[in-house]
Steps between C-alpha positions, in 0.01 A plus 500: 500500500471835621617632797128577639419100386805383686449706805073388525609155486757551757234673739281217408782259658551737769109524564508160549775437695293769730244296535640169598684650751204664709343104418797395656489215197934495491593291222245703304666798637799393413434394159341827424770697655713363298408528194450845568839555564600294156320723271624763697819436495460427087369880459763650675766240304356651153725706340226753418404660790852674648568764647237629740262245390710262607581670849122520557480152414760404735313681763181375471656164564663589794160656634306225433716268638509695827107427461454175447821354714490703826274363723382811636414685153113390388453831257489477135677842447543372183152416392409840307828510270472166367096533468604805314741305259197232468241763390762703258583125349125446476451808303816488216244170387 
């Protein structure tokens, strides 16, 4: 897959993980979150995306960790990069 796939169906995950959280629905939540964080954590493991790939990677994570974990954090900051990755994915069909 292609970065752009890999990162729309991580914001997919992430999307979801969103939403079950404001539903306060936690083993959905939970499920969704992490799942999000295993294909996450498989892009940034793949050899082909070093350097400052990989540090953006790495801090996307860490962002949208902050997001979903910390109790006082309900923004999506992260919303528009993946939905970019999603549309760019859409469009190398």
């Amino acid at each position: 897959m292609t970065l752009a796939e890999q990162l729309g169906n991580i914001g997919s995950e992430y999307e979801r993980a969103h939403r079950f959280r404001e539903q306060g629905d936690d083993s959905r939540f939970r499920s969704a979150s992490d799942r999000f964080l295993e294909l996450l954590d498989l892009t940034l493991a793949d050899p082909r995306w070093r350097g400052r790939r990989l540090r953006e990677l790495a801090r996307v994570r860490e962002t949208a960790c902050e997001e979903l974990f910390s109790p006082e954090r309900t923004e999506k900051t992260l919303h528009r990069y993946f939905f970019s990755f999603a549309l760019s994915a859409r469009r190398e069909r």
